[in-house]
C-alpha positions as CSV (number, residue, x, y, z in Angstrom):
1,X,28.2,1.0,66.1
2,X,29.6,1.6,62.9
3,X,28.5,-0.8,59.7
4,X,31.1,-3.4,58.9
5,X,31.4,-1.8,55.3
6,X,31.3,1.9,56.4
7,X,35.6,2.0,55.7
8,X,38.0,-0.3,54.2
9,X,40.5,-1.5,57.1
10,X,41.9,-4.6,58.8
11,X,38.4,-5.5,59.5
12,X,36.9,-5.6,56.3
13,X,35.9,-8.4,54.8
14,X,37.8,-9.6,51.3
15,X,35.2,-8.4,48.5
16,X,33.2,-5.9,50.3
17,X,33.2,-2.1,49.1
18,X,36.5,-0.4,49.6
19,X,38.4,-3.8,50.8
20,X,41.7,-4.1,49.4
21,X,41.7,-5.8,46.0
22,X,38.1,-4.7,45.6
23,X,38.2,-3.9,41.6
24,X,36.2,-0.4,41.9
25,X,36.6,1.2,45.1
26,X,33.0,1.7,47.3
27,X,31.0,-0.9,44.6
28,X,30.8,-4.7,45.7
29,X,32.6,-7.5,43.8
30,X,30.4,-8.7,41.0
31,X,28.8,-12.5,41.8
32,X,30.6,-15.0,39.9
33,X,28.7,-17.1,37.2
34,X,27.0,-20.2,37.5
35,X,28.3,-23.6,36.7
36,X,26.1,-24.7,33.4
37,X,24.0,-27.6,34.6
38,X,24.6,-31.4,32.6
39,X,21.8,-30.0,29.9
40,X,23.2,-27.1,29.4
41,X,26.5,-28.5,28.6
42,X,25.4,-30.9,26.8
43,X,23.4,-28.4,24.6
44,X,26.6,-26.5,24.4
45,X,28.5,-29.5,23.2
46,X,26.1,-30.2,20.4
47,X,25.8,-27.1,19.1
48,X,29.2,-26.7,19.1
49,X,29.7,-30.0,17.2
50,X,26.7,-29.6,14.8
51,X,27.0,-29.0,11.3
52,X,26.4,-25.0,9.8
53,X,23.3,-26.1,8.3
54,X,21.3,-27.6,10.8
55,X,20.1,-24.3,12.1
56,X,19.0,-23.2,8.9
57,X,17.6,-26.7,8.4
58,X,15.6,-26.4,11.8
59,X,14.1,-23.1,11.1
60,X,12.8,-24.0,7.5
61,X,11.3,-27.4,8.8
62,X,9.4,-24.8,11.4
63,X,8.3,-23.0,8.4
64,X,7.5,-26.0,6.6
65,X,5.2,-27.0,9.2
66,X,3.5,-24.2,9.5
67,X,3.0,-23.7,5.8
68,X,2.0,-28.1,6.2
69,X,-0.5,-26.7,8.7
70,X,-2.1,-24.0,6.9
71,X,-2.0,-26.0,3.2
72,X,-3.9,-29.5,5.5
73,X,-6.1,-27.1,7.9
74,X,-7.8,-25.1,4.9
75,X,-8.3,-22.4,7.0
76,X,-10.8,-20.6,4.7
77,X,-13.8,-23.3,5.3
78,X,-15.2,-23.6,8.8
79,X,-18.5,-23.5,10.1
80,X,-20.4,-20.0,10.2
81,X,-20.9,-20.8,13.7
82,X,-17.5,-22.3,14.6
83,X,-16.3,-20.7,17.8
84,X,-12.9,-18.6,17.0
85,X,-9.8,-20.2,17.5
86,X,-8.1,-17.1,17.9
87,X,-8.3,-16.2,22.2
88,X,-8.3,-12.7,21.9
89,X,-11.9,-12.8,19.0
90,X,-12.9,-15.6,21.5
91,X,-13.1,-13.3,24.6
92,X,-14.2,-9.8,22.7
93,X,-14.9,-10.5,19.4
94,X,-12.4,-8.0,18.2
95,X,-9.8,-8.8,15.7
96,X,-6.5,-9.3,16.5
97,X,-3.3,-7.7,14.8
98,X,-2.3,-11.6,13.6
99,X,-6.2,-12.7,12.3
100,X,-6.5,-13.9,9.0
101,X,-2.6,-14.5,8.9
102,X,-3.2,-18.0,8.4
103,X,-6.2,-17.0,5.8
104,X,-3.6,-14.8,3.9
105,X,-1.1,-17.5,3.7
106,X,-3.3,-20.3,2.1
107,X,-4.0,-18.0,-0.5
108,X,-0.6,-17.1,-1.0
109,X,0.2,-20.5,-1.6
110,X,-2.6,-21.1,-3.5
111,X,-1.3,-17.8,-5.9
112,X,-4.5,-15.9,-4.9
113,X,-2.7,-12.8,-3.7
114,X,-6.2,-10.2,-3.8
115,X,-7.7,-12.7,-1.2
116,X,-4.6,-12.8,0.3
117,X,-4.1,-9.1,0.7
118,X,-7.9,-8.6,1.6
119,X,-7.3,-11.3,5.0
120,X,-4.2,-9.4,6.0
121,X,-2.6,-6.9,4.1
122,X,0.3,-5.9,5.9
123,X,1.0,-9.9,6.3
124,X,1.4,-10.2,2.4
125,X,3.3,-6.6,1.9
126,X,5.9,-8.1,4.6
127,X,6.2,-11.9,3.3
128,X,8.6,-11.2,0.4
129,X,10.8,-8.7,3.0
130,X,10.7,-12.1,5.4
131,X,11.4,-14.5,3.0
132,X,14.8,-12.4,1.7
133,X,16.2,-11.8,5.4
134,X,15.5,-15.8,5.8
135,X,17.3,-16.6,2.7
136,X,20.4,-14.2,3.2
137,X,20.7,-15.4,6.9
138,X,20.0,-19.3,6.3
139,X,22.5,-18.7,2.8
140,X,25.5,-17.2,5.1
141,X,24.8,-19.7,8.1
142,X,24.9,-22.8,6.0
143,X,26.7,-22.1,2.9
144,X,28.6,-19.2,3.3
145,X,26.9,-16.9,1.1
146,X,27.3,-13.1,1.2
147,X,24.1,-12.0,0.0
148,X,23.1,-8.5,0.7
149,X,21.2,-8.1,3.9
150,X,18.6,-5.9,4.3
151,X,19.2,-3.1,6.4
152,X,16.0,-1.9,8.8
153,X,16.5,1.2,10.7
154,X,14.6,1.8,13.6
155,X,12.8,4.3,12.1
156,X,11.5,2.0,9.6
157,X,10.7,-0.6,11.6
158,X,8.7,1.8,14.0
159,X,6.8,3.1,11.5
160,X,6.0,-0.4,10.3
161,X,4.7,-0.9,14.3
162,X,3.2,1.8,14.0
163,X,1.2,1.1,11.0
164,X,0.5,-2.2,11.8
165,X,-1.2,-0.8,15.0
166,X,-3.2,1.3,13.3
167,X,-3.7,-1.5,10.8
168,X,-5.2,-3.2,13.9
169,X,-7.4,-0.8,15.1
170,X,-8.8,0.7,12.5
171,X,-10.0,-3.1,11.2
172,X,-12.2,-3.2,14.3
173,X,-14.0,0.3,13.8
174,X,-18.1,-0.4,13.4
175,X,-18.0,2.0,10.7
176,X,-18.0,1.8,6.9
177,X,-15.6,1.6,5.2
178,X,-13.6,0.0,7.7
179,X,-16.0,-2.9,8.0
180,X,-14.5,-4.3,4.9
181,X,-11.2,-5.1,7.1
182,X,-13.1,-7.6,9.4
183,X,-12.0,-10.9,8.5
């Protein structure tokens, strides 16, 4: 007995492969999309009707907690033998490719940029690259600015992967000089 798709006749279904009105011949009719349940709607709706600046508002009261956080927490005094709070130096005691992020930061704010760049470096070389995208995007969001964007290729932003991968393994070698990288 033959399949009930094998060949597009009277007894094909409507939307099967090769049915008539099928839109490609031989490939099954695409699923239709879901309603959007109540949230989503209302999500929609909101977004829809908020003003251009609450986005950019949202995402600089983000970064003004976490700066809050790292200004209250003081980061660079705990306890010598104050578990990590980091999962990864928890488990093995290796440094991750984020530790002393948070380090680097309250120093930044604090204008100490050598201690800064000594907890993570490539944190404090990228900050002033991540505060300019923010500004040009939250600028054109809310206000309408045409600022000039910066333009990553993918090259550049592999090689910055890349380099921050080395960046993180070579902080964890047992060796001088890299010991001076554990934070």
């Amino acid at each position: 007995m033959a399949p009930a798709f094998a060949h597009a006749g009277a007894h094909t279904p409507a939307g099967a492969p090769g049915a008539p009105g099928a839109p490609w011949p031989g490939y099954p009719v695409a699923y239709q999309p879901v309603e959007a349940d109540r949230f989503t709607r209302m999500v929609l709706r909101l977004h829809a009707r908020a003003p251009r600046w609450a986005v950019p508002l949202a995402a600089l009261g983000c970064v003004g907690l976490g700066v809050a956080y790292a200004l209250i927490s003081d980061p660079t005094r705990s306890d010598p033998d104050a578990a990590p709070t980091c999962l990864l130096k928890l488990t093995t005691g290796l440094d991750c490719p984020g530790c002393g992020g948070t380090r680097a930061l309250w120093y930044v704010l604090h204008g100490d940029l050598p201690a800064a760049a000594r907890h993570h470096f490539l944190f404090i070389f990228a900050l002033p690259f991540l505060a300019w995208l923010f500004v040009a995007w939250a600028g054109n969001r809310a206000f309408g600015w045409k600022l000039p964007e910066v333009q990553f290729s993918p090259k550049v932003i592999g090689v910055f992967l890349a380099a921050w991968g080395v960046f993180s393994v070579v902080r964890n070698l047992p060796w001088a000089p890299f010991t001076s990288l554990y934070v």
